[in-house]
mmCIF file of the C-alpha atoms, coordinates in Angstrom:
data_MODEL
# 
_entry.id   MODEL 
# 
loop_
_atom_site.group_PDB 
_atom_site.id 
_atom_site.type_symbol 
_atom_site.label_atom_id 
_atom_site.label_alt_id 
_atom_site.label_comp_id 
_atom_site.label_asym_id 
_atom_site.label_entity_id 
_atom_site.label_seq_id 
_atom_site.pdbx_PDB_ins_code 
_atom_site.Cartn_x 
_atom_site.Cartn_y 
_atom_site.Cartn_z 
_atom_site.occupancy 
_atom_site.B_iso_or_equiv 
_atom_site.pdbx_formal_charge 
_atom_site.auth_seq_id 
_atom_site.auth_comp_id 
_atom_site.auth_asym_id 
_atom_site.auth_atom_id 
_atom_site.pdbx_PDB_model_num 
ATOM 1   C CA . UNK A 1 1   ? -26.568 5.413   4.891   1.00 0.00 ? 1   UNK A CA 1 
ATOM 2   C CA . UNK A 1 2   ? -23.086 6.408   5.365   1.00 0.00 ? 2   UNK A CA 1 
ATOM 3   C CA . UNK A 1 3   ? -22.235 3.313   6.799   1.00 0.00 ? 3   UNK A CA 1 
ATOM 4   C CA . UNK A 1 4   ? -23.515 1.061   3.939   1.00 0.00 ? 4   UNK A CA 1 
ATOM 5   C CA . UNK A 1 5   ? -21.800 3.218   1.552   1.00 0.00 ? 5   UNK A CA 1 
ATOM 6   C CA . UNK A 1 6   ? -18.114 2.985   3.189   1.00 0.00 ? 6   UNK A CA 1 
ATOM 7   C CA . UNK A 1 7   ? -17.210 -0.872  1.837   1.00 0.00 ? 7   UNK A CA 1 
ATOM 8   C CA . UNK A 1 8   ? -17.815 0.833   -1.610  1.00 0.00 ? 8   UNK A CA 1 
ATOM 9   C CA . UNK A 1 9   ? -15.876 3.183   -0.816  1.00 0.00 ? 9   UNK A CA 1 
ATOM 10  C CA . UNK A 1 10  ? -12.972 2.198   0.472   1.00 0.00 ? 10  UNK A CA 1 
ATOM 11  C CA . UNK A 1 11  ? -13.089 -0.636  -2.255  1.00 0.00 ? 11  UNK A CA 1 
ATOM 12  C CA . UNK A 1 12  ? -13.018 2.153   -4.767  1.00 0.00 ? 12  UNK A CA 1 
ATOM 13  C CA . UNK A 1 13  ? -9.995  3.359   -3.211  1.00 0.00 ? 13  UNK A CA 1 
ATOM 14  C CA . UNK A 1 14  ? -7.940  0.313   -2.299  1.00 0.00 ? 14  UNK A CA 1 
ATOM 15  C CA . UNK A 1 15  ? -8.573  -0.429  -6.328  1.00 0.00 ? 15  UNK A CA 1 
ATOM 16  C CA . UNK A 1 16  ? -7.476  2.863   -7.831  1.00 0.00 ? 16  UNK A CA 1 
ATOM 17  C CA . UNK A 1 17  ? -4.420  3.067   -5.540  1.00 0.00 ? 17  UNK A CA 1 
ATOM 18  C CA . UNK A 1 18  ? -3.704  -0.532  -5.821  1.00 0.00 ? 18  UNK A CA 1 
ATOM 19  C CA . UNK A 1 19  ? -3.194  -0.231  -9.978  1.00 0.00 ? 19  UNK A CA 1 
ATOM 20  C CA . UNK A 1 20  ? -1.739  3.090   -9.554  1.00 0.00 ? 20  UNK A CA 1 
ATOM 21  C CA . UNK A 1 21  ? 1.350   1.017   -7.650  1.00 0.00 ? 21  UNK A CA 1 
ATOM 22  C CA . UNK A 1 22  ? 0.648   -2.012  -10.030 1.00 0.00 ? 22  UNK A CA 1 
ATOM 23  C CA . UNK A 1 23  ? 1.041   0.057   -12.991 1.00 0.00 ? 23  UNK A CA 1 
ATOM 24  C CA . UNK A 1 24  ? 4.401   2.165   -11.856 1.00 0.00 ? 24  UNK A CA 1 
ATOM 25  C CA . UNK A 1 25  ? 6.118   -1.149  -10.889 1.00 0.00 ? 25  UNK A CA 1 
ATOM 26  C CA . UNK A 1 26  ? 5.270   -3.199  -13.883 1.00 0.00 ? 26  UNK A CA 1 
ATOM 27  C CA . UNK A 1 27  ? 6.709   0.205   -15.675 1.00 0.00 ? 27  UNK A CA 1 
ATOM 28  C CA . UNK A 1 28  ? 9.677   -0.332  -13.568 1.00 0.00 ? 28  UNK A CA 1 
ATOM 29  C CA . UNK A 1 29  ? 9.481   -3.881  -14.238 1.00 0.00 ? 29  UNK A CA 1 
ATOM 30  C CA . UNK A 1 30  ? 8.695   -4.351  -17.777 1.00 0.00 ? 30  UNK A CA 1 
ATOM 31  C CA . UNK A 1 31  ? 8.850   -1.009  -19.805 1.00 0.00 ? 31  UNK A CA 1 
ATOM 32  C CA . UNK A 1 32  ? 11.970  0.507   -18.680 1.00 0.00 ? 32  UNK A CA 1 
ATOM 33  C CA . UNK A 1 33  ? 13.581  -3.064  -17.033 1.00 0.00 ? 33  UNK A CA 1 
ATOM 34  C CA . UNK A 1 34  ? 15.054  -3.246  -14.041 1.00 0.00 ? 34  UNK A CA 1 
ATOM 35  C CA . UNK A 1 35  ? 18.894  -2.862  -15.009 1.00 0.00 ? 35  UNK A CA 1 
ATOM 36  C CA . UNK A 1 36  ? 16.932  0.303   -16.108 1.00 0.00 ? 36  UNK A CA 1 
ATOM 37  C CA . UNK A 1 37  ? 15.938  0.708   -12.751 1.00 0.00 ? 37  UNK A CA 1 
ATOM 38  C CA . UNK A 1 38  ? 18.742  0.102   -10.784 1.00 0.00 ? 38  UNK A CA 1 
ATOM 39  C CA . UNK A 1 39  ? 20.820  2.320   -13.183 1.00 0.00 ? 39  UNK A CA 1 
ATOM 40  C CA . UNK A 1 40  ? 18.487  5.460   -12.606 1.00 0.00 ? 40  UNK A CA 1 
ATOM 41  C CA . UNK A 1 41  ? 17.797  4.586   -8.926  1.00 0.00 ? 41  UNK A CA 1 
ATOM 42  C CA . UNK A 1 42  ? 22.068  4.390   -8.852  1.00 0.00 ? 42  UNK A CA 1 
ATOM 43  C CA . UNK A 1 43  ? 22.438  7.666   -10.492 1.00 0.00 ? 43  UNK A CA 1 
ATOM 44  C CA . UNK A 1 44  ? 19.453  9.427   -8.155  1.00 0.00 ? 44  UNK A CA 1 
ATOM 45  C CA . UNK A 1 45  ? 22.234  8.859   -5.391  1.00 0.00 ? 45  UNK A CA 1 
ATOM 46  C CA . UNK A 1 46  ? 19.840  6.090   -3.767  1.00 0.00 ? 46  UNK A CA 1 
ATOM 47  C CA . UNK A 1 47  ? 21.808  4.114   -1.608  1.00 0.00 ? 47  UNK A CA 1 
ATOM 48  C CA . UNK A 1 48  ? 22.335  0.210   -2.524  1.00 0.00 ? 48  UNK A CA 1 
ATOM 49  C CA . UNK A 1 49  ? 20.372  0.907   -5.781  1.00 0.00 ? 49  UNK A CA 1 
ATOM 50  C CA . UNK A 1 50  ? 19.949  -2.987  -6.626  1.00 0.00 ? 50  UNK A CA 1 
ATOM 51  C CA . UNK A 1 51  ? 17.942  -3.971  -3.516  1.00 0.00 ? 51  UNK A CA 1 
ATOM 52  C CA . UNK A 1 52  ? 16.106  -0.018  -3.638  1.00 0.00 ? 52  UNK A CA 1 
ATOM 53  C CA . UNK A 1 53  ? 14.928  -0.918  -6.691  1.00 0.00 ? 53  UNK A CA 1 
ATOM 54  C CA . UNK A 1 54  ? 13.731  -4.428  -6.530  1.00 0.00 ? 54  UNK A CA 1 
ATOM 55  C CA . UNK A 1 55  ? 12.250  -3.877  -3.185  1.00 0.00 ? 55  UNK A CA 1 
ATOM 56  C CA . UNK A 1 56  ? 10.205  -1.085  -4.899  1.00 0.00 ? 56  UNK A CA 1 
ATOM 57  C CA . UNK A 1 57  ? 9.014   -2.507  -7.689  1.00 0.00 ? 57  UNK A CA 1 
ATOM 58  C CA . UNK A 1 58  ? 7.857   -5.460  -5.444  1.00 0.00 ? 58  UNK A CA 1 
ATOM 59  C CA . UNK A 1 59  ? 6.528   -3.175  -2.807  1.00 0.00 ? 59  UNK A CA 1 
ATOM 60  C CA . UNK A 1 60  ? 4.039   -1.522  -6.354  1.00 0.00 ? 60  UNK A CA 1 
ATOM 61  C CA . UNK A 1 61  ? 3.097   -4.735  -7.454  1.00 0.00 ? 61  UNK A CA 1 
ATOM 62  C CA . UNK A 1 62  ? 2.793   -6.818  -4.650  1.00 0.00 ? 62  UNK A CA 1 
ATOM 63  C CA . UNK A 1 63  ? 1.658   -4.244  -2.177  1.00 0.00 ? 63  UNK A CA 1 
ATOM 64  C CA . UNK A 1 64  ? -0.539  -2.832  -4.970  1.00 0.00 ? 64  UNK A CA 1 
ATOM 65  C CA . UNK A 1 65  ? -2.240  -6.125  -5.427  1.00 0.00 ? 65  UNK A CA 1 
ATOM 66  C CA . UNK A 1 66  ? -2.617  -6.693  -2.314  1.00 0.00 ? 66  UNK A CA 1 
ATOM 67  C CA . UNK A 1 67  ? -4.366  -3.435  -1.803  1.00 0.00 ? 67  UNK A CA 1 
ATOM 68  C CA . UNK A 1 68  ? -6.938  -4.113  -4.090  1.00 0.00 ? 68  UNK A CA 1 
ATOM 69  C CA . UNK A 1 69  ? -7.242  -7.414  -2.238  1.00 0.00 ? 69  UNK A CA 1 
ATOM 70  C CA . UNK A 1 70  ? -7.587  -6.195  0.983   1.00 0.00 ? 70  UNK A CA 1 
ATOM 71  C CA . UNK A 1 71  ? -5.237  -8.109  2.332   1.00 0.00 ? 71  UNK A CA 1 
ATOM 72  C CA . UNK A 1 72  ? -2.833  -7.536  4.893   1.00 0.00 ? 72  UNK A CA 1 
ATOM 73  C CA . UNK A 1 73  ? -3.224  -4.039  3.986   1.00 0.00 ? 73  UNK A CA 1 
ATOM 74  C CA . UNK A 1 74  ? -1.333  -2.525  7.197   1.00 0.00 ? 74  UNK A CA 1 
ATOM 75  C CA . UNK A 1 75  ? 1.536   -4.040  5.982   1.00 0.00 ? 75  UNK A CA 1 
ATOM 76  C CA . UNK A 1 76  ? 1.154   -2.673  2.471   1.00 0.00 ? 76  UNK A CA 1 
ATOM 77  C CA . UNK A 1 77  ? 0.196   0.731   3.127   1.00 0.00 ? 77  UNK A CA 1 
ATOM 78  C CA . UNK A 1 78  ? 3.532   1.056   5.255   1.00 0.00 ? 78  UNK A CA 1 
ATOM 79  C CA . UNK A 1 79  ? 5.747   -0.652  2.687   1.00 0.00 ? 79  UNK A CA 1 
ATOM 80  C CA . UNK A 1 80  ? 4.017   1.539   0.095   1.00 0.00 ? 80  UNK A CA 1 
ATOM 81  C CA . UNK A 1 81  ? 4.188   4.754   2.198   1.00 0.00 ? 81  UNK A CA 1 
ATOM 82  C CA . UNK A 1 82  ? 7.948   4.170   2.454   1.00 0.00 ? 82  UNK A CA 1 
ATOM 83  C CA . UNK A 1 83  ? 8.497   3.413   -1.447  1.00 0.00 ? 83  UNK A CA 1 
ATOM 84  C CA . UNK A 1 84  ? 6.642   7.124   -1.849  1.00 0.00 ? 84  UNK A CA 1 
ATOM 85  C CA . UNK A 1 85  ? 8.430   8.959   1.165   1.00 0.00 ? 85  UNK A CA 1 
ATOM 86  C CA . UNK A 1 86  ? 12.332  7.022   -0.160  1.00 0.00 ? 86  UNK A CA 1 
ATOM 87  C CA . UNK A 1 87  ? 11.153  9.150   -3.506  1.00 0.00 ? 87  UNK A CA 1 
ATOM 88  C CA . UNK A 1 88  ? 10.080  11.984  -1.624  1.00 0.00 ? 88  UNK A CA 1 
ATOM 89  C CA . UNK A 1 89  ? 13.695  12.777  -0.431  1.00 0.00 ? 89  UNK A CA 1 
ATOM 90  C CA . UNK A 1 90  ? 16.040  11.055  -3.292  1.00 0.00 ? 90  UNK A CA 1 
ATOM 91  C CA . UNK A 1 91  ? 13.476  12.295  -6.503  1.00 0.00 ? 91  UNK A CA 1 
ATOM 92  C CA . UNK A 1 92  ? 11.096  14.483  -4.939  1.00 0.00 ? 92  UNK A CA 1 
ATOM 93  C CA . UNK A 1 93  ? 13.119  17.005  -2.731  1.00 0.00 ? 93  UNK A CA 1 
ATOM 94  C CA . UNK A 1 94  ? 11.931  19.613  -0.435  1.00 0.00 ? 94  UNK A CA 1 
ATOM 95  C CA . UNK A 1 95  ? 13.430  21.813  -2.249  1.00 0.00 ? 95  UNK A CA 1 
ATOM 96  C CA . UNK A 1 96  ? 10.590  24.375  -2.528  1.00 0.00 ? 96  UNK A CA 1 
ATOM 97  C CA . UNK A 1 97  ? 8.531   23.155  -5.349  1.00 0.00 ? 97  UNK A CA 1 
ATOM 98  C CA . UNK A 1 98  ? 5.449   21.476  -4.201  1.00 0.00 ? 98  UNK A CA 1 
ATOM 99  C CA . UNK A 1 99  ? 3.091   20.764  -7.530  1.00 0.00 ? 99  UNK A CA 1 
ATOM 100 C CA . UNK A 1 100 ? 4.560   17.832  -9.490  1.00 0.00 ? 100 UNK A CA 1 
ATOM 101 C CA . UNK A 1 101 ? 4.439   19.362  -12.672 1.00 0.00 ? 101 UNK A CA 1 
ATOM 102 C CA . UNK A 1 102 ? 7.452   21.751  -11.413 1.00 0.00 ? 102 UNK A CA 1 
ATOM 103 C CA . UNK A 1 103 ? 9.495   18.434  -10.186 1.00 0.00 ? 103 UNK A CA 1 
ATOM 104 C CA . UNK A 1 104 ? 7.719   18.749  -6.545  1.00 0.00 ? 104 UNK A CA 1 
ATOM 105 C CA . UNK A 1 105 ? 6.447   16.240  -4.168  1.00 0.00 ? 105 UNK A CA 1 
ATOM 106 C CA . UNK A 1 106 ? 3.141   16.617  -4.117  1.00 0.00 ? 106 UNK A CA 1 
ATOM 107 C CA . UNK A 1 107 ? 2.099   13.978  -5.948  1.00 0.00 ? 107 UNK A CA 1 
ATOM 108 C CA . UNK A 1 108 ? 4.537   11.038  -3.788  1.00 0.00 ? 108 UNK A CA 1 
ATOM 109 C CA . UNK A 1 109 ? 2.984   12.613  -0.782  1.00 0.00 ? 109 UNK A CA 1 
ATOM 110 C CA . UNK A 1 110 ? -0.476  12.455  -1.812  1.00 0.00 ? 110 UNK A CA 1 
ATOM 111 C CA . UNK A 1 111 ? 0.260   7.897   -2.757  1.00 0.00 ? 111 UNK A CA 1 
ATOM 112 C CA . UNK A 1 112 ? 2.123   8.289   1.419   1.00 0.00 ? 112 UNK A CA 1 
ATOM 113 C CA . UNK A 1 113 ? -0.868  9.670   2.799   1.00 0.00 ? 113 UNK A CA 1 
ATOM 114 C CA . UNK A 1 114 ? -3.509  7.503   1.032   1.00 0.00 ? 114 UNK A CA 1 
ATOM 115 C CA . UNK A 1 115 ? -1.428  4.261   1.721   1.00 0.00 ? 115 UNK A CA 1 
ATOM 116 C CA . UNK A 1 116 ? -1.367  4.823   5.076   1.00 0.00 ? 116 UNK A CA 1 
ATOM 117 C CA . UNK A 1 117 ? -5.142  6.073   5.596   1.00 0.00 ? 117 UNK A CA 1 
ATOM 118 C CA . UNK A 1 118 ? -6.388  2.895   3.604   1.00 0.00 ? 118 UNK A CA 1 
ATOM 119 C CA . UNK A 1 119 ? -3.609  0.608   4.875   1.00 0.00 ? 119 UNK A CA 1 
ATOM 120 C CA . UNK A 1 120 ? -5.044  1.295   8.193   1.00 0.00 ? 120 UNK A CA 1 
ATOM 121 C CA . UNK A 1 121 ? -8.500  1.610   7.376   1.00 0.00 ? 121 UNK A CA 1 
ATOM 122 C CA . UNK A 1 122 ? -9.931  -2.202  7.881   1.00 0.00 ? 122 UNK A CA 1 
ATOM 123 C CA . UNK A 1 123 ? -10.546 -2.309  4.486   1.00 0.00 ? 123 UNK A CA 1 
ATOM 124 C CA . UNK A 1 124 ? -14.304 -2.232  4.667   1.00 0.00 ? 124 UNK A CA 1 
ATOM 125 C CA . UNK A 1 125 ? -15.875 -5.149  4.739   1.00 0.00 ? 125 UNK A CA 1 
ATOM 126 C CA . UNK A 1 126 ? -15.292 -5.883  1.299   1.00 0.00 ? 126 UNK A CA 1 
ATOM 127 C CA . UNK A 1 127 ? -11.821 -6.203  1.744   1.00 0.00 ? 127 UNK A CA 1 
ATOM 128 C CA . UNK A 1 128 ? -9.851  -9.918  2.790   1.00 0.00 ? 128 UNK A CA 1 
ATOM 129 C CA . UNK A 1 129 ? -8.613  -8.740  5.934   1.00 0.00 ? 129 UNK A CA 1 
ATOM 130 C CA . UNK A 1 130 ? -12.319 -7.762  7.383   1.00 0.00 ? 130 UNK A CA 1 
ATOM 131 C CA . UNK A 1 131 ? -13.535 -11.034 6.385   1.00 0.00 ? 131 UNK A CA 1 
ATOM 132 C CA . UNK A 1 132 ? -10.983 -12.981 8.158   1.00 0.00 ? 132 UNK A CA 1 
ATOM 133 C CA . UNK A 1 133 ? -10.706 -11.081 11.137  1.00 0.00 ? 133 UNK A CA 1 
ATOM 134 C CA . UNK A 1 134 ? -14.475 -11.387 11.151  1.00 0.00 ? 134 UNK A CA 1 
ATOM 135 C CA . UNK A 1 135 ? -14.320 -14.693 11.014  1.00 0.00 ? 135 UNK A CA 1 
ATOM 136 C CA . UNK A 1 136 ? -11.556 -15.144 13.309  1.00 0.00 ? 136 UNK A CA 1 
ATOM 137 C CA . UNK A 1 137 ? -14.116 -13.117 15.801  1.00 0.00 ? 137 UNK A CA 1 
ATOM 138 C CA . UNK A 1 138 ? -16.645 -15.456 14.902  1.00 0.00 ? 138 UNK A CA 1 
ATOM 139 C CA . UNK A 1 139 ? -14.826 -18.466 15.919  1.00 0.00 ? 139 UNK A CA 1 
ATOM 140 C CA . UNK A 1 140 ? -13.711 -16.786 19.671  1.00 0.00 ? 140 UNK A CA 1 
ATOM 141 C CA . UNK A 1 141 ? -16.986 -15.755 20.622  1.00 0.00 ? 141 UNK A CA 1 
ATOM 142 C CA . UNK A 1 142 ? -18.352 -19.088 19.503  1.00 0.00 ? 142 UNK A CA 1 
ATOM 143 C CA . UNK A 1 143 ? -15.714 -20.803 21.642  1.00 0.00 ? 143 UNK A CA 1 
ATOM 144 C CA . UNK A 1 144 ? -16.477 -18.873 24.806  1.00 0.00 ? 144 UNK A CA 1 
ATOM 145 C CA . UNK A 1 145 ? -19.521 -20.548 25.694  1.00 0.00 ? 145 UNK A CA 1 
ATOM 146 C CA . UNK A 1 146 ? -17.689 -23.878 25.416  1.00 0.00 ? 146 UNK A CA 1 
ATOM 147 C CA . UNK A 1 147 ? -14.952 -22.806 27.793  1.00 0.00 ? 147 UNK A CA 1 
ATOM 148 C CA . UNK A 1 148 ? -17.429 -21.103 30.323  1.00 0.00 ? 148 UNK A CA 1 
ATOM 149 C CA . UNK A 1 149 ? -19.183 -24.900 30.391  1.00 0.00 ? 149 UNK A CA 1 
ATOM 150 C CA . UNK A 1 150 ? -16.273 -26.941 30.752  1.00 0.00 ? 150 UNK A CA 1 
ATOM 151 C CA . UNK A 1 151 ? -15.260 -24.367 33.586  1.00 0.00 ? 151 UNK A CA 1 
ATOM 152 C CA . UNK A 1 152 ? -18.169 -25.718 35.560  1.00 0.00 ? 152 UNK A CA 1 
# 
């Protein structure tokens, strides 16, 4: 049962993570604008602010998207996790408050942790990655019995 259930699942997740990220970069993008951006990332101490913060809106959008796509989500859910651990230590400190309602980290942790647990989940197989690698599987083991003949 379990088993049937996890594609919903994890498509449910990869979603609501994935415009969680859209919807903070097109803030970044859009709402506040990114001389905006670069001006806050620049006075957060964030080194190189211009390429911080267009690599981090891109990493929310595009990374968010893809996400919800399922695609190439390894590569997403480290790009993301290092968007949310860069704001750990430059907006988030360790300085002792944990819940983000007191200015803590909780909350950048929590988008780390899920972007690297779905980024490395497979996606289910709901998800663009699972149905190309399971057609790239398809296509090897439908090969083999070719090569074993001509081996003969």
């Amino acid at each position: 049962m379990i088993t049937r259930l996890q594609p919903i699942g994890l498509l449910i997740g990869r979603v609501v993570l994935g415009v969680v990220f859209i919807a903070h970069g097109w803030q970044k993008f859009n709402t506040n604008g990114m001389d905006a951006t670069v001006q806050g990332f620049d006075s957060l101490g964030i080194p190189a602010p211009t390429l911080a913060a267009y690599f981090t809106v891109g990493a929310e959008i595009i990374g968010g998207a893809m996400l919800i796509l399922g695609a190439l989500l390894p590569l997403a859910g480290l790009a993301l996790a290092g968007v949310m651990l860069g704001a750990m230590y430059f907006v988030h400190p360790l300085n002792g408050a944990f819940f983000s309602q007191e200015g803590g980290y909780e909350y950048v942790l929590l988008l780390a942790a899920l972007s690297i647990a779905i980024g490395f989940s497979g996606g289910g197989a709901l998800a663009l990655d699972s149905l190309w690698l399971n057609n790239v599987g398809d296509k090897k083991e439908s090969d083999e019995p070719a090569r074993a003949g001509s081996m003969a």
